[in-house]
C-alpha positions as CSV (number, residue, x, y, z in Angstrom):
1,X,-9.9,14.2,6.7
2,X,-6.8,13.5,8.8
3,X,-3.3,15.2,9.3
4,X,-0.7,14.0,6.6
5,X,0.2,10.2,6.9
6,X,3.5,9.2,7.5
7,X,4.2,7.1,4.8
8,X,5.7,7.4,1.5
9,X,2.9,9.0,-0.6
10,X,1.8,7.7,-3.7
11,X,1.0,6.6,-5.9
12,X,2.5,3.3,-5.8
13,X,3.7,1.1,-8.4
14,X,5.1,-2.5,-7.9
15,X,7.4,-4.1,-10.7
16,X,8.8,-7.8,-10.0
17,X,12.8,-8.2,-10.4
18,X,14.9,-11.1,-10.3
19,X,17.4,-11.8,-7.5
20,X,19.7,-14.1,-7.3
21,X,17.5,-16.6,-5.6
22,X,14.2,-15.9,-6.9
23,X,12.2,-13.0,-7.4
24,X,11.2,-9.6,-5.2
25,X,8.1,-7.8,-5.8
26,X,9.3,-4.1,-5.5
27,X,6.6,-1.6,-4.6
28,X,7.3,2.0,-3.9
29,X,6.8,5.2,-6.0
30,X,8.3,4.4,-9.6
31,X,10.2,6.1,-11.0
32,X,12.0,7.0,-7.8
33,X,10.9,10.8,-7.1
34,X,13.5,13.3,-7.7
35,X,13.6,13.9,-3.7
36,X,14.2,10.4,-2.6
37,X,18.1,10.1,-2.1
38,X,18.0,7.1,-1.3
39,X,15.1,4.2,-1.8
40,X,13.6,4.6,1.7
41,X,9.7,3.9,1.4
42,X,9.8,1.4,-0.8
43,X,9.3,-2.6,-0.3
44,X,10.1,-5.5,-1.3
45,X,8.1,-8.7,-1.0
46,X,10.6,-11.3,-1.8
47,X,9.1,-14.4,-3.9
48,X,12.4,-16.7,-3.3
49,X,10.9,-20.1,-2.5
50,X,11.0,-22.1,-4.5
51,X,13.8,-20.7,-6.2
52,X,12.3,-19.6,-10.1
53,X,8.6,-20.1,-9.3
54,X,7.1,-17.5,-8.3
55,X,4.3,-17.4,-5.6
56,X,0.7,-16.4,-6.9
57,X,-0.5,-15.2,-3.3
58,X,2.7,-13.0,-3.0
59,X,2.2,-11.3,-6.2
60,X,-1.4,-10.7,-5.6
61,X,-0.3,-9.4,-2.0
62,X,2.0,-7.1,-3.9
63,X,-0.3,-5.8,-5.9
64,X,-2.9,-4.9,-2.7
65,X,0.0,-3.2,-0.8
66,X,1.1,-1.2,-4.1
67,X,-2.9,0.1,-4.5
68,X,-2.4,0.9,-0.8
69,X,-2.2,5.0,-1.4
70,X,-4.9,4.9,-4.1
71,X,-7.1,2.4,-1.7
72,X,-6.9,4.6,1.4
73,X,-7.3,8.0,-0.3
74,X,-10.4,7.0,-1.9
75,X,-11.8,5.7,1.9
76,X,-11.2,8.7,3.5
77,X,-13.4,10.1,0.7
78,X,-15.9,7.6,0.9
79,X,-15.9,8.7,4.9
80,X,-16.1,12.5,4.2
81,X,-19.3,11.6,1.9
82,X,-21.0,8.7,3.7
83,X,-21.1,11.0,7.4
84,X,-22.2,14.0,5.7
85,X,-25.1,11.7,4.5
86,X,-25.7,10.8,8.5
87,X,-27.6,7.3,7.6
88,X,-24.8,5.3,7.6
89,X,-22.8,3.1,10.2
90,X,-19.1,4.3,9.5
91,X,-17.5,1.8,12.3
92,X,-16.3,-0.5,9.3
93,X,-14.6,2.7,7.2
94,X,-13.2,4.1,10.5
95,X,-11.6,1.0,11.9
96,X,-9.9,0.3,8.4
97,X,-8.4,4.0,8.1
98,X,-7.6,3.5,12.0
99,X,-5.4,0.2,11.1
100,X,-3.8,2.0,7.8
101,X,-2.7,4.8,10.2
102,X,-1.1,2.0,12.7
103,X,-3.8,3.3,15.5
104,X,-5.4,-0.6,16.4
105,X,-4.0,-2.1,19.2
């Protein structure tokens, strides 16, 4: 397994709130841990055009990035179990966990 990741652990929730041009997809930990001063790790996929409809891709995108935590936790378990095994090709499971981690060029 690797060192703690830098992001804003999870898990993740996304709830969808109105703005005063459309919609934003909010994703982050909900309810806001007690720690959190201030809302710094969470998102917001914004879902303003056209104003009042929102975009089917963009909430499904918002939905993928909220599993994010859950998603990449259960890879790096996947890992662990598949290379004990030894007869499997990990290249796939590494380079995925290599781009969460912001380590692809």
């Amino acid at each position: 397994m690797t060192d703690q990741p830098k992001w804003t652990p999870g898990p993740w929730a996304m709830e969808t709130v109105r703005t005063s041009c459309g919609t934003c997809h909010r994703i982050g930990p909900f309810p806001r841990p007690a720690y959190a001063s201030k809302p710094e790790g969470w998102a917001c996929v914004y879902d303003d055009y056209p104003p009042g409809v929102g975009s089917p891709d963009l909430l499904a995108n918002s939905h993928l990035i909220a599993a994010a935590p859950d998603l990449y936790a259960e890879l790096e378990m996947a890992q662990l179990w598949l290379s004990v095994d030894g007869r499997f090709d990990m290249q796939g499971i590494n380079a995925a966990l290599a781009k969460a981690r912001g380590e692809t060029k």
